[in-house]
C-alpha atoms as one frame of an Amber mdcrd trajectory, in Angstrom:
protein
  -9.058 -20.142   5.262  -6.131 -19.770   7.511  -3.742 -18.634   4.976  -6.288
 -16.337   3.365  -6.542 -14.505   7.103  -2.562 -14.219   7.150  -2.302 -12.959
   3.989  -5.007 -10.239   4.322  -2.764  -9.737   7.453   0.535  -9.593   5.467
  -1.006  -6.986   2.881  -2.198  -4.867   5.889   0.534  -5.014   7.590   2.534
  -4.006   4.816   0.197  -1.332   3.800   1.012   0.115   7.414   5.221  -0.132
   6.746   4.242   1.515   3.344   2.555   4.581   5.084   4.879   4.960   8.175
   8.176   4.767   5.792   7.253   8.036   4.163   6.649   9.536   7.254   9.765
   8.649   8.731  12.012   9.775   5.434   9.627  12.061   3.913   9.677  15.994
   4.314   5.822  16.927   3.672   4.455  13.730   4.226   3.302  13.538   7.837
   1.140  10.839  10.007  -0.485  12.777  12.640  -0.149  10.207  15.456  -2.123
  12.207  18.058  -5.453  11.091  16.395  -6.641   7.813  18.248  -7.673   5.127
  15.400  -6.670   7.634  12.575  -3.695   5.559  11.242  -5.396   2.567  12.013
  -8.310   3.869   9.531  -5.818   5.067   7.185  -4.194   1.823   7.125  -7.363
  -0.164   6.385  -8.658   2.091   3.702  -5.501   2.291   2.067  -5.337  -1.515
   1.830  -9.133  -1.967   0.702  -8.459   0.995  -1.816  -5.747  -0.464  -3.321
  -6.922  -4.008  -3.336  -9.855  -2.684  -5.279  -8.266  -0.223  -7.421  -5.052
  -2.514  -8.571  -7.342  -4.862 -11.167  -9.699  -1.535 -12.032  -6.588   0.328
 -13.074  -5.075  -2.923 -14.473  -7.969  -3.167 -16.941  -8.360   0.203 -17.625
  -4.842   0.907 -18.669  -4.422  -2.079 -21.077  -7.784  -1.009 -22.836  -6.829
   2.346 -22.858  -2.997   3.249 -22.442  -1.294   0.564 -22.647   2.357   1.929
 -22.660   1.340   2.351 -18.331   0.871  -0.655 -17.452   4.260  -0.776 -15.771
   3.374   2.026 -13.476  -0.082   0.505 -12.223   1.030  -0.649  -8.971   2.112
   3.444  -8.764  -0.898   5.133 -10.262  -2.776   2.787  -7.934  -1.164   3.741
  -5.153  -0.951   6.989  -5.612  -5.160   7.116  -6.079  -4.921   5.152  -2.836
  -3.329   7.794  -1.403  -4.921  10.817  -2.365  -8.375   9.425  -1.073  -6.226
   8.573   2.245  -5.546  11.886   2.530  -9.008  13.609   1.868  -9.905  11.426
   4.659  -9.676  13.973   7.250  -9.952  11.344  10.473  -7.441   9.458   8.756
  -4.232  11.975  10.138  -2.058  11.722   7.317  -1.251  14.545   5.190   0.724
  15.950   2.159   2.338  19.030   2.310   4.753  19.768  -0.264   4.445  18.270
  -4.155   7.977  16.875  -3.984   5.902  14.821  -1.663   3.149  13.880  -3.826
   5.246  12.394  -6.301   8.054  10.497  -3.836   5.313   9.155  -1.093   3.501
   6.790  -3.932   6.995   5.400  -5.349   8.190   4.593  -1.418   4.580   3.893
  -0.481   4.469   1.392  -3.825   7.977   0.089  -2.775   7.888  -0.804   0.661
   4.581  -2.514   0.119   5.637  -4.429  -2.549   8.704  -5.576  -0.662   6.798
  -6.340   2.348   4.024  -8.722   0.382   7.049 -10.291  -1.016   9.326 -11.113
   2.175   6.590 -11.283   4.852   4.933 -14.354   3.402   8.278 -16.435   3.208
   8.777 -15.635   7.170   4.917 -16.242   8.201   4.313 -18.694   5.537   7.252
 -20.853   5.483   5.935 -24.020   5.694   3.277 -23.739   2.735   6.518 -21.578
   1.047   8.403 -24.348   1.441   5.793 -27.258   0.183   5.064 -25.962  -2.675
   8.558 -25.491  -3.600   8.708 -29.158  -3.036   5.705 -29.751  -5.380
């Protein structure tokens, strides 16, 4: 139960470097900090979004188009996106269509880098016994 909590941790946390990346490197993409819990909501949607939308997409695309189904993790994220941004409490939004289409490659990126490295430094110890195994 433990390691489910720190891994629903990791993937949140990394959602939240996958979001503020973009902002920092991004022309067009912008996090409106001045709007108390609005990242925090952003954050949490875009996780739960893309949590749920990753196997929907997954399963749509190799029924239907299955040449894509190296881009899920993209198309995913950018569908995670655009419902981030509709969200107007959420303070993030996209203003230029450069924008649109770098935000979900760095967004998709970042995130999957972070899911990969933060469980080896928070995890070690299960990291390291099942490499044993």
């Amino acid at each position: 139960m433990i390691t489910f909590l720190i891994r629903a941790g990791i993937f949140v946390v990394s959602a939240a470097l996958g979001l503020v990346v973009p902002d920092l490197i991004l022309l067009g993409f912008h996090i409106d900090w001045s709007v108390g819990l609005g990242f925090v909501l952003a954050v949490v949607i875009f996780a739960i979004i893309q949590s749920v939308l990753a196997p929907l997409v997954f399963r749509l695309t190799r029924r239907h188009a299955a040449p894509l189904l190296g881009g899920i993790g993209i198309i995913s994220t950018f569908i995670a996106i655009l419902i981030v941004v509709l969200i107007p409490r959420a303070g993030i939004t996209i203003s230029e269509p450069l924008a649109w289409v770098l935000a979900p490659v760095i967004v998709w990126i970042i995130t999957a880098l972070a899911t990969w490295l933060l469980p080896m430094v928070f995890l070690k110890k299960e990291v390291a016994q099942r490499r044993t195994d």
